[in-house]
C-alpha positions in Angstrom: 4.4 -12.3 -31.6 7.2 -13.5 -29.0 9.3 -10.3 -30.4 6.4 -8.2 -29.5 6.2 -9.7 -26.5 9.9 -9.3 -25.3 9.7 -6.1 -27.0 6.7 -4.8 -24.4 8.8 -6.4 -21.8 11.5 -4.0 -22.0 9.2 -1.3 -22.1 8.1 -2.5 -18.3 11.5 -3.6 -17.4 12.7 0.2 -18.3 9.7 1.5 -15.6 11.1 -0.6 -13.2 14.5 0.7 -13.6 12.9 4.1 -13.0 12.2 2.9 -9.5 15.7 1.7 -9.1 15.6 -1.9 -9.7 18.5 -3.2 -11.8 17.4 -5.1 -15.1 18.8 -5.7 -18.3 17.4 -7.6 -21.4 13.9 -9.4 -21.1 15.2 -13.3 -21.4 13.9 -16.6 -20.4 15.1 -16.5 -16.9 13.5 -13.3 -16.6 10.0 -14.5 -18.2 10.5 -17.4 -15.0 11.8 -14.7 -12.7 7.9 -12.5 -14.0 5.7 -15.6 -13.6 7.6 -16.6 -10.1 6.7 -13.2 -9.2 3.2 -13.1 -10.2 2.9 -16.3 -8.5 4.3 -14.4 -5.3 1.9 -11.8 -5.2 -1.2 -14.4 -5.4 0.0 -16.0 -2.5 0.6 -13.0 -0.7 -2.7 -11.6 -1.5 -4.4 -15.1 -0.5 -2.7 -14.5 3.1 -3.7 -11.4 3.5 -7.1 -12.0 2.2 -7.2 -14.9 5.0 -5.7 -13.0 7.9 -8.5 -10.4 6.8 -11.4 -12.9 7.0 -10.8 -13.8 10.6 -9.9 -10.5 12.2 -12.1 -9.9 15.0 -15.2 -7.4 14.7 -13.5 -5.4 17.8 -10.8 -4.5 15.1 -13.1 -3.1 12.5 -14.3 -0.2 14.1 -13.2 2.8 16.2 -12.9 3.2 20.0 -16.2 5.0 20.0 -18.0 2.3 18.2 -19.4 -1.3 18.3 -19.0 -4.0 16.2 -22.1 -4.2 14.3 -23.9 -7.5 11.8 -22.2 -6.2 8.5 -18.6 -7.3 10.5 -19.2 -10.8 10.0 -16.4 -12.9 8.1 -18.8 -13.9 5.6 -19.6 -10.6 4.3 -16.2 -8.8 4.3 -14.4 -8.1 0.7 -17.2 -8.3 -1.3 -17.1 -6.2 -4.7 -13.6 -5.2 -4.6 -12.4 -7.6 -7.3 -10.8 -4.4 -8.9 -8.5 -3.5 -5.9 -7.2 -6.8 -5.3 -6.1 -7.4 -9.3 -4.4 -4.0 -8.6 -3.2 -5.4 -5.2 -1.8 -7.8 -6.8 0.0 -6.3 -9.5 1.6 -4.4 -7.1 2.5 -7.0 -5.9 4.5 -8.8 -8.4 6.3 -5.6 -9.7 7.2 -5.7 -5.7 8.7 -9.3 -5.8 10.3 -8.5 -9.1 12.1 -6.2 -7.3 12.3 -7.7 -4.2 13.3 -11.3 -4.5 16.8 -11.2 -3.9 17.2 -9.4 -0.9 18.2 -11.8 1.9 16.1 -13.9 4.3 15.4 -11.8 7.3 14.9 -8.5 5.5 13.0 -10.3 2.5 10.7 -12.0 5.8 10.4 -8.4 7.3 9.0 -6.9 4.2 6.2 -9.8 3.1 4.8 -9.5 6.3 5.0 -5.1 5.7 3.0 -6.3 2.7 0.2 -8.6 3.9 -0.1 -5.9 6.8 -0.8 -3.4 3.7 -2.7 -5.4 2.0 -5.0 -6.2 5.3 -5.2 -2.4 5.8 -6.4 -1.4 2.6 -9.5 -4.2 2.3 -10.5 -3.0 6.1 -10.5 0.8 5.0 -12.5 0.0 1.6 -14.7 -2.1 3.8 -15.5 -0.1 7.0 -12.9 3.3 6.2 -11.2 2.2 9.5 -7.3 1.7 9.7 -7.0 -0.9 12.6 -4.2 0.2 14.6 -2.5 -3.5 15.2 -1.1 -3.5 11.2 -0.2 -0.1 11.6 1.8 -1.1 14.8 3.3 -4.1 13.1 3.9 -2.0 10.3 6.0 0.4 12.3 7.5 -2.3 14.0 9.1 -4.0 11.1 10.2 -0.8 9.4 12.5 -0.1 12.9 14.0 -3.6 12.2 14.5 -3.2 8.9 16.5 0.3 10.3 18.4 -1.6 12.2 19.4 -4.8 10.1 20.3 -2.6 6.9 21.8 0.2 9.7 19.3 3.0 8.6 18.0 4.3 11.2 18.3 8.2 10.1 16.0 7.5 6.8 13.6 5.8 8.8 13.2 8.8 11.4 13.6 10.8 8.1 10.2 9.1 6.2 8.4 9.0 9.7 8.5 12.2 10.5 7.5 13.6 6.9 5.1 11.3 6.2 3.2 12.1 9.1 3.9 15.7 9.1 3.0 16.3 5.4 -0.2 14.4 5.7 -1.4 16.6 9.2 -0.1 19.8 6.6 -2.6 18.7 4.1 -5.3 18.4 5.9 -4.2 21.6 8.0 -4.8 23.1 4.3 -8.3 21.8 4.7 -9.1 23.2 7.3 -8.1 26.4 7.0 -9.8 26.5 3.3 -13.0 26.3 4.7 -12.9 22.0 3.5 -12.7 20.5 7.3 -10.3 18.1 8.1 -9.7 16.2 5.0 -7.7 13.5 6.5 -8.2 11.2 9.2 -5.6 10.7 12.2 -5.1 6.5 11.1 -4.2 7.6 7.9 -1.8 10.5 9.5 -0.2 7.2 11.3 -0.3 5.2 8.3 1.6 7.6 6.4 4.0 7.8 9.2 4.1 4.3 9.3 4.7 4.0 5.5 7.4 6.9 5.7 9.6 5.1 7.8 9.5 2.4 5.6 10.1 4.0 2.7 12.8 6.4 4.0 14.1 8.4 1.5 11.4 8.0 -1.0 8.8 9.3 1.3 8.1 12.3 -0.7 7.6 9.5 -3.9 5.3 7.7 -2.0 3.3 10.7 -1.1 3.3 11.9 -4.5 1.9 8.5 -6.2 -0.5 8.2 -3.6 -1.9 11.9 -4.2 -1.9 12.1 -8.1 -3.4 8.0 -8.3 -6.3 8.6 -5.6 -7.0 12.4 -7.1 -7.2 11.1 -10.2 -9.5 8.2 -9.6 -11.7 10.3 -6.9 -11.7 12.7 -9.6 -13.0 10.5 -12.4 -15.5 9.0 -9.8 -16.7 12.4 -9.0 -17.0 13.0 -12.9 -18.8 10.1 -13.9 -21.4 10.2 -10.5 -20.4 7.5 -8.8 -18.9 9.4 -5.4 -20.5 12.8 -4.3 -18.2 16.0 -3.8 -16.8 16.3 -0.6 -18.2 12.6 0.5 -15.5 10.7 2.6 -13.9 7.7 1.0 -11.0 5.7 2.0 -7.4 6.5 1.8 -5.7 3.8 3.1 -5.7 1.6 -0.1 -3.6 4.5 -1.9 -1.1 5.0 0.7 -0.3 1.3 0.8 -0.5 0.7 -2.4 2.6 3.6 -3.2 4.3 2.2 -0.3 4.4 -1.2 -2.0 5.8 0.3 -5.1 8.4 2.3 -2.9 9.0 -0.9 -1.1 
């Protein structure tokens, strides 16, 4: 049984080299190094979870609107136990990857995360992106630019994120389809461009082939109507935290 596990742990050890991260033979520091990081992404998720719980109602809605009953504390997350066990698997394959970048930078992405993370429950919520974590996203990916002296692939990610996500739902409109994107996910995708810098085409396609398929299989088994608007924000964070 343990060779079968170890054996499976290569298996996910040889995925995450496929994203870059350096690993080598599944061990018992590396079974600590696994449960450290699981134990990471709890706590991450808990933040975020809390930060998410006391945002106030102002935040939760657009310009054009006013906060409304269903805002309360109380009532926000419910049923979406799903998305925060994937949350937090992204999560720990994050920290896995993550953990030994130094203090300031390994500050500067946690809080990227918990922003995500904060994004994505407010969009599955109330399919608003509040501008503050896309501000504070934005902000911490120009510091990471500047402590890791990358400013060109942050302009770089910015620039297509945003500009491939305004194409797409260009394409929409001219097919006939309307405007199949929002402007807060334009800026989150911008947002999450500049952080991921050269991956941004990576992140854009995990977040297009994961939310087709799963809009796909929702359309397919009833649950969402064609055409019916659902949120976007969870996907796009979710590949940037894999890109992270």
């Amino acid at each position: 049984m343990v060779k079968s596990l170890l054996q499976r742990g290569d298996f996910f050890m040889g995925i995450l080299s496929a994203f870059g991260w350096e690993v080598g033979t599944i061990g018992g520091a590396d079974l600590v190094r696994f449960g450290l990081a699981a134990v990471s992404g709890v706590l991450v998720l808990s933040a975020a979870r809390w930060v998410y719980g006391r945002l106030p109602a102002g935040w939760l809605c657009d310009f054009d609107e006013s906060p409304w009953e269903m805002h309360l504390p109380g009532l926000r997350g419910q049923g979406q136990m799903g998305m925060k066990v994937v949350l937090w698997v992204l999560m720990s394959v994050r920290f896995l990857g993550g953990m030994l970048d130094s203090g300031v930078i390994e500050i500067l992405k946690t809080v990227i995360c918990i922003c995500a993370i904060v994004i994505s429950l407010c969009d599955a919520d109330y399919m608003i992106v509040p501008d503050q974590f896309v501000a504070v996203i934005g902000g911490c990916a120009v510091a990471l630019a500047l402590v890791e002296n990358a400013g060109g692939e942050m302009l770089y990610g910015a620039l297509w994120g945003g500009g491939i996500m305004v194409l797409t739902s260009a394409i929409g409109l001219i097919s006939g389809k309307g405007g199949a994107i929002g402007f807060g996910d334009v800026k989150l995708m911008a947002v999450c461009g500049a952080v991921a810098g050269e991956r941004v085409f990576v992140l854009y396609v995990l977040m297009a082939v994961s939310s087709g398929v799963y809009f796909t299989l929702m359309v397919a088994a009833g649950k969402v109507k064609y055409g019916e608007c659902q949120p976007l924000g969870p996907w796009i964070c979710g590949a940037m935290l894999l890109c992270l």
